[in-house]
C-alpha positions as CSV (number, residue, x, y, z in Angstrom):
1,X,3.5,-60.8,76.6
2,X,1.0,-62.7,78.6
3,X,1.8,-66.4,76.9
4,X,5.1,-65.8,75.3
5,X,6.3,-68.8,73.4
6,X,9.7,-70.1,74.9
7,X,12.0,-70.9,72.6
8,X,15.3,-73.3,73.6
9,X,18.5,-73.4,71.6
10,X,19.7,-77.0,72.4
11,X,17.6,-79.3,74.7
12,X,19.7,-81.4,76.9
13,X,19.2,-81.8,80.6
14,X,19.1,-78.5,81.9
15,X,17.0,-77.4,79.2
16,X,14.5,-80.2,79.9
17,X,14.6,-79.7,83.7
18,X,13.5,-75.6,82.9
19,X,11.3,-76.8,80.7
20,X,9.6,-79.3,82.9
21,X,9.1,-76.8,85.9
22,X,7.8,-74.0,83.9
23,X,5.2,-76.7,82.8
24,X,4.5,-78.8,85.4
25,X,4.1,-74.5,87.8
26,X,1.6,-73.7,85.1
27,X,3.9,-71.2,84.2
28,X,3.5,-72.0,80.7
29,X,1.4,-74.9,78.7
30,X,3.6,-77.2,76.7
31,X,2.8,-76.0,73.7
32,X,4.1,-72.7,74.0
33,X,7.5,-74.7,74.0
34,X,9.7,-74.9,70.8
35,X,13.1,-76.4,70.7
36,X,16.1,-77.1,68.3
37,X,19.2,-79.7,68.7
38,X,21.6,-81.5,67.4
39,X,20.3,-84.3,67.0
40,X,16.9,-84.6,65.6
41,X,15.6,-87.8,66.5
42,X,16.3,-87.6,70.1
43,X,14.5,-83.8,70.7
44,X,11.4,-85.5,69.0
45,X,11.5,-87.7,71.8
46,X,12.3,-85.4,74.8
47,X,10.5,-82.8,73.8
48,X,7.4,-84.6,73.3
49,X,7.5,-85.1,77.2
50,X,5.8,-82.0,77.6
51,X,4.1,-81.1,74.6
52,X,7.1,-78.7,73.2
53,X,7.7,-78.5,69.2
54,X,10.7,-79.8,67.7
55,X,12.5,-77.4,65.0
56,X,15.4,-78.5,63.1
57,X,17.5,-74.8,63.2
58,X,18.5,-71.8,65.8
59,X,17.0,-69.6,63.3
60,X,13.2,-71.2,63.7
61,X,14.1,-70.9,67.0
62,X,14.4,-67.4,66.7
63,X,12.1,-66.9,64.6
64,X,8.8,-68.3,66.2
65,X,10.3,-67.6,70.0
66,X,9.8,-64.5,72.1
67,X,11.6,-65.7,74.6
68,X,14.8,-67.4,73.4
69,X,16.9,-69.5,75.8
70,X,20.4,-70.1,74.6
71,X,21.0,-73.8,76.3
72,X,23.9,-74.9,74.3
73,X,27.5,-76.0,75.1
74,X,29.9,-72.8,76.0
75,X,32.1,-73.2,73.3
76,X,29.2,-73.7,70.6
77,X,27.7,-70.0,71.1
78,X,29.7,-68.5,69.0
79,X,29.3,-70.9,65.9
80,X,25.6,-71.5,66.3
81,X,24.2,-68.0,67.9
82,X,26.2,-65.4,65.8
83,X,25.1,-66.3,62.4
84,X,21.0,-65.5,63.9
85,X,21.8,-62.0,66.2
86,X,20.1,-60.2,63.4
87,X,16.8,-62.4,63.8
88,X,17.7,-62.2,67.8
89,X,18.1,-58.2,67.7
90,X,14.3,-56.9,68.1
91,X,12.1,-55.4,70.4
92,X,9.5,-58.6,70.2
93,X,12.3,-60.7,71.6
94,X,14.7,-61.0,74.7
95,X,17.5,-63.6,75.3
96,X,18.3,-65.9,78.5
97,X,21.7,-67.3,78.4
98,X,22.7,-69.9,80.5
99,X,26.0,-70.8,79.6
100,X,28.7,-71.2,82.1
101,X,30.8,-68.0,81.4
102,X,29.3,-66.1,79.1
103,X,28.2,-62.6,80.7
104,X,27.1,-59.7,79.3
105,X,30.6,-58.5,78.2
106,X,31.2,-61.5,76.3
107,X,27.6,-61.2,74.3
108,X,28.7,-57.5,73.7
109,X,31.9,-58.6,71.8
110,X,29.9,-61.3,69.8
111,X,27.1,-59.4,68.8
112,X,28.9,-56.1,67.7
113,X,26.9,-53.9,65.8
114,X,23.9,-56.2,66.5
115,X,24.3,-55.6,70.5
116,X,22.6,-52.2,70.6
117,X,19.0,-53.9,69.5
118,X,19.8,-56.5,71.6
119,X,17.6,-57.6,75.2
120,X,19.4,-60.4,77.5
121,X,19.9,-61.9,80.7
122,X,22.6,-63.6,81.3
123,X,21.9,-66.9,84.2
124,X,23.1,-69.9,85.8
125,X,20.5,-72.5,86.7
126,X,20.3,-75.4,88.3
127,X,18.5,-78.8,87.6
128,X,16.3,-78.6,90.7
129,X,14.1,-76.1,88.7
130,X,12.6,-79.6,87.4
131,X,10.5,-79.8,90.6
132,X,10.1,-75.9,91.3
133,X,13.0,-75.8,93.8
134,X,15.8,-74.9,91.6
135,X,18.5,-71.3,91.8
136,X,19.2,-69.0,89.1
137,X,22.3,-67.4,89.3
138,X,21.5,-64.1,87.8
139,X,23.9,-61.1,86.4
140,X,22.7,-57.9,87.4
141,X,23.8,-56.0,84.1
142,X,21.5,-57.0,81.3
143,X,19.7,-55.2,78.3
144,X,15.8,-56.1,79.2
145,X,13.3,-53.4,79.2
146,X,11.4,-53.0,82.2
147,X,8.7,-55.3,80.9
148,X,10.8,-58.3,79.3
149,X,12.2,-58.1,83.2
150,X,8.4,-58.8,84.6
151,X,8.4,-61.5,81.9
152,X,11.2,-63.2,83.3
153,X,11.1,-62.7,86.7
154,X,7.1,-64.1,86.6
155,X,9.2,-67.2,84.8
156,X,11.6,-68.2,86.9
157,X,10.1,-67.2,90.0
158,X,7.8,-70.2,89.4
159,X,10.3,-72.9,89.7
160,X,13.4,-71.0,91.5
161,X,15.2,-68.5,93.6
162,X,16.3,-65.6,91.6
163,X,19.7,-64.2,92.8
164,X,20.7,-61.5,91.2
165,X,25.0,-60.6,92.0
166,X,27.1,-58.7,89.8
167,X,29.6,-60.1,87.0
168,X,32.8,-60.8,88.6
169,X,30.4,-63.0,90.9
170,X,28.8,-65.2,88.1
171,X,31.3,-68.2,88.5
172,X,31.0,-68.4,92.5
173,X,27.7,-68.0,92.0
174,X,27.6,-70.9,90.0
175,X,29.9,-73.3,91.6
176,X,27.9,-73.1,94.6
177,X,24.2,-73.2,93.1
178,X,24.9,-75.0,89.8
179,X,27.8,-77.1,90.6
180,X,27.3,-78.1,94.4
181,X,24.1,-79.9,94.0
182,X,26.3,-83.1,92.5
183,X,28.1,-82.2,96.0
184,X,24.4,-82.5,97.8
185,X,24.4,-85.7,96.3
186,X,27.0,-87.5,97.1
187,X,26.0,-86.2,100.8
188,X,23.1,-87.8,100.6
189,X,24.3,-91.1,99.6
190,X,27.0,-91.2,101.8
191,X,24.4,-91.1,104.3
192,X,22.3,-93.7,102.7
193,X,24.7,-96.4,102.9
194,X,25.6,-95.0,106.6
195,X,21.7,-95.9,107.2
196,X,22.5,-99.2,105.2
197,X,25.1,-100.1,107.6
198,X,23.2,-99.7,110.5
199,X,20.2,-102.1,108.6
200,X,18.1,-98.9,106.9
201,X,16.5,-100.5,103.7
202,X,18.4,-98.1,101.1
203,X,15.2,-96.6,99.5
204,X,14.2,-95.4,103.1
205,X,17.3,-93.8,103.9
206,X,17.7,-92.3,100.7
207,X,14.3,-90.5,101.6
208,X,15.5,-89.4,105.0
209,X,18.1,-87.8,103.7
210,X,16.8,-85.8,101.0
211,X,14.0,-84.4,102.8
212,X,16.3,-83.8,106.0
213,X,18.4,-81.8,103.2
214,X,14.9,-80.0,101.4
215,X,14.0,-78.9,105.6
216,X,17.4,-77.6,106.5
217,X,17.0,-75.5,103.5
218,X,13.6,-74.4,103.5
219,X,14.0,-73.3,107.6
220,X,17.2,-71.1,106.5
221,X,14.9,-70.0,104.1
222,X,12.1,-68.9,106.1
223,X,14.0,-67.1,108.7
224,X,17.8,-66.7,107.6
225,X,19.0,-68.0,111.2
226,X,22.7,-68.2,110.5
227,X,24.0,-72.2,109.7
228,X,26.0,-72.2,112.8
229,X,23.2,-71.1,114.8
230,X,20.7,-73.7,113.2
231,X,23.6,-76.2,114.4
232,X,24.4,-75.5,117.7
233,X,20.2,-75.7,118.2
234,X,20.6,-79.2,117.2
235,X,23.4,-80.1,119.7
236,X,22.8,-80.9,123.2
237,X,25.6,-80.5,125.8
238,X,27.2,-84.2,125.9
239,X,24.6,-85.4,123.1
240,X,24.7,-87.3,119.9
241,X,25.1,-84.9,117.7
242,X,27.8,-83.1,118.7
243,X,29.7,-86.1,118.6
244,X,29.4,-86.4,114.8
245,X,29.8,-82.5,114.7
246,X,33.0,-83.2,116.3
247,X,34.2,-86.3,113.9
248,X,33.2,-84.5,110.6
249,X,35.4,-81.4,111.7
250,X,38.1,-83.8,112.9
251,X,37.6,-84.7,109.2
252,X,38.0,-81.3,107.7
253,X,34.3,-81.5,106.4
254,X,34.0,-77.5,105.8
255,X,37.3,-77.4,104.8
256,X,36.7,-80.1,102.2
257,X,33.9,-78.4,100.6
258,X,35.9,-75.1,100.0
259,X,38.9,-77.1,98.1
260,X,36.0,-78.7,96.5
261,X,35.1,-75.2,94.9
262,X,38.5,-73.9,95.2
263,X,39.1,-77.1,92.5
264,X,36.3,-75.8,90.3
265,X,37.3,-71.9,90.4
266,X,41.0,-72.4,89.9
């Protein structure tokens, strides 16, 4: 399967921003790319940002895809994917899921009889696979053969971290790679208008920001120093920077971001 054709069940953002990376690594050329949704007009559109082909139905999807990427709403799997396991339940094909909740338990219950013929990976992504930088949240138990796994791993390797943790870890996983970059955001803005204050043009400390946020990451990256570490190498006895340590713990920073996920896994 050297230039598989990718196939996406629905196309809204976090189809597009998959699409857009695998493109834009060389992963895969546009036209390899063939999507359905609901709403006709509008994929004709967005998908002819990269060269993809619109379809009308799931089952063209399945039919012309090798690689099919279920990318619709959670609670629209069951109406739009079960009428087309028969066309999905083949050798020549595998499935990527990326909807929030459904594992590889829940696919075994919806497929039934199909399931046995059945190859798929259950995921989480994230839209910073747009630019080659995103996550994928990935469930260790899946159905791929050993090559439909070289398939996807040579994938998504090109525009993400592949983290592979077991089941009962999916939603964690998710909250904090899928969920946490609107988090990330709101981080950096709150900076910005700090830098704003202070007579930064907002454009300019926008910038500092996110690629102060891209570094941090990439040097944990690069050597897995742990956070706290990292920190205390920025802080100088009776410096700066410990002062605003000190003020975002007086402010129950960490502690904010946990009941932020504790809100999201409750």
């Amino acid at each position: 399967m050297s230039n598989p054709t990718i196939g996406f069940i629905g196309y809204g953002n976090m189809a597009q921003a998959i699409a857009e990376g695998l493109v834009a690594a060389g992963a895969i050329d546009g036209t390899d790319i063939v999507a359905c949704a609901a709403h006709y007009d509008k994929l004709e559109k967005t998908t002819a940002k990269v060269g993809a082909t619109p379809l009308r139905t799931a089952a063209e999807v399945a039919d012309a895809a090798d690689v099919v990427i279920i990318a619709i709403k959670p609670y629209q799997i069951e109406s739009v994917i079960q009428p087309i396991a028969g066309a999905l339940a083949n050798e020549s094909t595998f499935v990527v899921s990326i909807a929030a909740g459904w594992d590889l338990a829940k696919y075994r219950e919806l497929f039934g009889a199909d399931f046995g013929a059945m190859h798929i990976q259950c995921t989480i992504p994230n839209t910073p696979m747009a630019v080659g930088k995103g996550v994928l949240v990935t469930e260790t138990d899946n159905t791929l053969t050993a090559g439909q796994t070289e398939v996807f791993e040579r994938l998504f390797s090109s525009i993400s971290l592949i983290e592979r943790v077991d089941s009962a870890h999916m939603g964690i996983g998710m909250c904090i790679a899928g969920c946490a970059p609107a988090f990330t955001d709101m981080y950096i803005e709150a900076l910005g208008d700090a830098g704003v204050k202070y007579g930064l043009q907002r454009a300019t400390a926008y910038r500092l920001a996110a690629k102060m946020v891209e570094g941090v990451g990439a040097l944990y990256l690069a050597n897995e120093t742990h956070p706290g570490a990292m920190k205390d190498a920025v802080c100088s006895p009776g410096g700066t920077t410990i002062k605003g340590v000190a003020s975002l713990e007086e402010s129950a920073f960490r502690g904010a971001v946990i009941k932020a996920v504790d809100a999201i896994e409750a």
